[in-house]
C-alpha positions as CSV (number, residue, x, y, z in Angstrom):
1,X,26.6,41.1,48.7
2,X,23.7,42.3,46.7
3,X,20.6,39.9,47.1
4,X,18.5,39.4,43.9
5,X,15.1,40.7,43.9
6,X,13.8,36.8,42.7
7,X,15.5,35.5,46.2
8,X,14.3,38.5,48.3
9,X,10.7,37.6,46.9
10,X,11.1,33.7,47.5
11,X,12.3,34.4,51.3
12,X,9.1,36.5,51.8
13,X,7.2,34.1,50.3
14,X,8.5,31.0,51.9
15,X,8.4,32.0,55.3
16,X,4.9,31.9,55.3
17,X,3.5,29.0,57.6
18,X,1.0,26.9,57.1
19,X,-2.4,28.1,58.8
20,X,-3.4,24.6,59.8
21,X,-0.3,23.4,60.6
22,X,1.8,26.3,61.6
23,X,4.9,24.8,62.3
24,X,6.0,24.2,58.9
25,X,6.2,26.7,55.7
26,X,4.2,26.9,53.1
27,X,8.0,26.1,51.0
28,X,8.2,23.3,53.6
29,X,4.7,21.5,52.3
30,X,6.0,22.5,48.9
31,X,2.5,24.1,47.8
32,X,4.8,27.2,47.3
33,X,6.0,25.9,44.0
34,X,8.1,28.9,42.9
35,X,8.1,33.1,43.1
36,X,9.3,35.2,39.6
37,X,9.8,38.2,39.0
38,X,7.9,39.6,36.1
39,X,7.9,43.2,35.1
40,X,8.3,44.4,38.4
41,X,6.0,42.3,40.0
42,X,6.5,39.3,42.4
43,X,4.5,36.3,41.1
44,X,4.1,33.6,43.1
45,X,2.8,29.8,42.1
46,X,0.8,28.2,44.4
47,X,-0.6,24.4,44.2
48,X,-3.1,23.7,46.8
49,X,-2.9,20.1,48.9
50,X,-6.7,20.0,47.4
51,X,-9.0,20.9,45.5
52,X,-11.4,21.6,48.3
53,X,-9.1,22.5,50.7
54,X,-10.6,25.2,52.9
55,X,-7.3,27.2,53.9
56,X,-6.7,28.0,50.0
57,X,-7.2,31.2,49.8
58,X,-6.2,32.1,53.2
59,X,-2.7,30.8,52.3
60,X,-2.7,32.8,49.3
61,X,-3.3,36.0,50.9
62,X,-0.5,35.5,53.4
63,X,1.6,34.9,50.7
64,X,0.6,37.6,48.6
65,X,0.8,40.2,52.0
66,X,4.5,39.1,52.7
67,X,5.3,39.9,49.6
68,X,4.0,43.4,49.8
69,X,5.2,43.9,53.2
70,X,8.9,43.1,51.4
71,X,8.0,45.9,49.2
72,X,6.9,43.9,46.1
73,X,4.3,44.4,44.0
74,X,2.4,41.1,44.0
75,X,0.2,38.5,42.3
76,X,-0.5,35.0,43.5
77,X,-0.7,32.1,40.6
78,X,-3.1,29.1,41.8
79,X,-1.4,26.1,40.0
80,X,-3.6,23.0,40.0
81,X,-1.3,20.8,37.6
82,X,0.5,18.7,38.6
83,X,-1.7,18.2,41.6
84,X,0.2,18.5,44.5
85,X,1.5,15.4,46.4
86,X,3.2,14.7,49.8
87,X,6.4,14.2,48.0
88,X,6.5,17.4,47.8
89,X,7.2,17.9,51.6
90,X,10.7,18.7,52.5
91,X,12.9,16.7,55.0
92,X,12.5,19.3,57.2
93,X,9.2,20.1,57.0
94,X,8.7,16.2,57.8
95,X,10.9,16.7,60.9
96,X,9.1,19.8,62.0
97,X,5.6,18.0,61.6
98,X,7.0,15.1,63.8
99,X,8.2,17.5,66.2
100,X,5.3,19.1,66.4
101,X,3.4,16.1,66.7
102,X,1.9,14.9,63.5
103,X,3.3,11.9,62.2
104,X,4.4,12.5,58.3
105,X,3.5,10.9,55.5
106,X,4.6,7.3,55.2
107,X,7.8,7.5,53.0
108,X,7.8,4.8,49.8
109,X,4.0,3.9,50.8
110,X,2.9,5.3,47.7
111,X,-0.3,6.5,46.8
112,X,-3.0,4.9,49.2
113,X,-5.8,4.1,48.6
114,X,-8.9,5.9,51.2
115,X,-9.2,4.0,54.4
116,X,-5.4,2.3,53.7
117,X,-4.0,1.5,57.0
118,X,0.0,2.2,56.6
119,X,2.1,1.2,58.9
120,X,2.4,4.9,61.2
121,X,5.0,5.3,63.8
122,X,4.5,7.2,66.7
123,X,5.6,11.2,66.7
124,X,5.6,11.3,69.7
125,X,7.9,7.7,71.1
126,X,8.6,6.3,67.2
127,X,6.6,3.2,68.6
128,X,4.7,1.3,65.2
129,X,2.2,-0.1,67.2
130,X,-0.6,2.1,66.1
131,X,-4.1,2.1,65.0
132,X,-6.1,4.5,63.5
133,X,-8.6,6.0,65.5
134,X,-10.9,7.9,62.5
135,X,-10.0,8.5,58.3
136,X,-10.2,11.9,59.4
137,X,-8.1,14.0,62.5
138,X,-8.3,17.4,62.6
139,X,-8.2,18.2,59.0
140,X,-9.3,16.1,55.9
141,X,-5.7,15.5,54.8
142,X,-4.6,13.9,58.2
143,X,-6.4,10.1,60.1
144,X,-6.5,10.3,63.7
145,X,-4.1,7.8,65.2
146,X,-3.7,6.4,69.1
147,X,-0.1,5.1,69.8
148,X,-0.8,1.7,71.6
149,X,2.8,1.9,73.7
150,X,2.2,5.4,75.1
151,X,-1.5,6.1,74.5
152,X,-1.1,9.3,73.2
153,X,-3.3,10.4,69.9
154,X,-2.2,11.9,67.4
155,X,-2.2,13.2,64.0
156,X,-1.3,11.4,60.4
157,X,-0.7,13.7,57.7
158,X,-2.5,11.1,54.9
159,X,0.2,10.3,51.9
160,X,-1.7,11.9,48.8
């Protein structure tokens, strides 16, 4: 079976995790948006949860060193439109963020507004008596939570 050098470079690419969240892909948040092939080189699109997020560029350069440690030439693509969005996270990166934890975005909540209180089940029982804690946990994109029927805190990836 010959594998194409455009799925080679995408596998590379994709297996890259997340450095604040390390149990899911960069593929898996879907900030990866997609890796060409383009004279030779390996160019990979890459939209950023935010604007100000600080592990940008750290994310690119894992990306752009797996795809040299594949054996491609490479170039990374910062795409800023569309603005990324938490639709954009796979099922299974949702899974692996509950797994590891961090309670997903809310599915169907839509786009909240700041300092929105969803309705956040546990990660860690699936309990939905929760409150929020703080607007911010551990990184600006996630609210600290405490789940009132285990006591355990936890993270809330915020629905952007």
């Amino acid at each position: 079976m010959v594998v194409l050098d455009d799925t080679r470079a995408w596998e590379a690419a994709a297996s890259v995790p997340d450095p604040e969240v390390p149990c899911v892909s960069v593929a898996e948040l879907g900030i990866l948006r997609w890796v060409r092939m383009e004279g030779g080189v390996a160019v990979a699109g890459v939209t950023p949860t935010y604007s100000g997020c600080p592990a940008t560029l750290a994310i690119e350069l894992a990306i752009e060193t797996a795809l040299l440690e594949a054996g491609f030439e490479a170039r990374i693509e910062r795409v800023l439109s569309p603005a990324w969005t938490t639709d954009w996270i796979t099922d299974a990166g949702r899974e692996k963020l509950r797994a590891y934890g961090i309670a997903p975005p809310v599915a169907g909540a839509g786009k909240a507004a700041l300092f929105d209180s969803p309705t956040v089940c546990c990660p860690r029982c699936g309990s939905e008596n929760t409150m929020k804690i703080s607007e911010f946990g551990s990184t600006a994109c996630k609210a600290h939570y405490q789940c009132k029927a285990c006591a355990e805190p936890f993270d809330y990836f915020k629905c952007i």
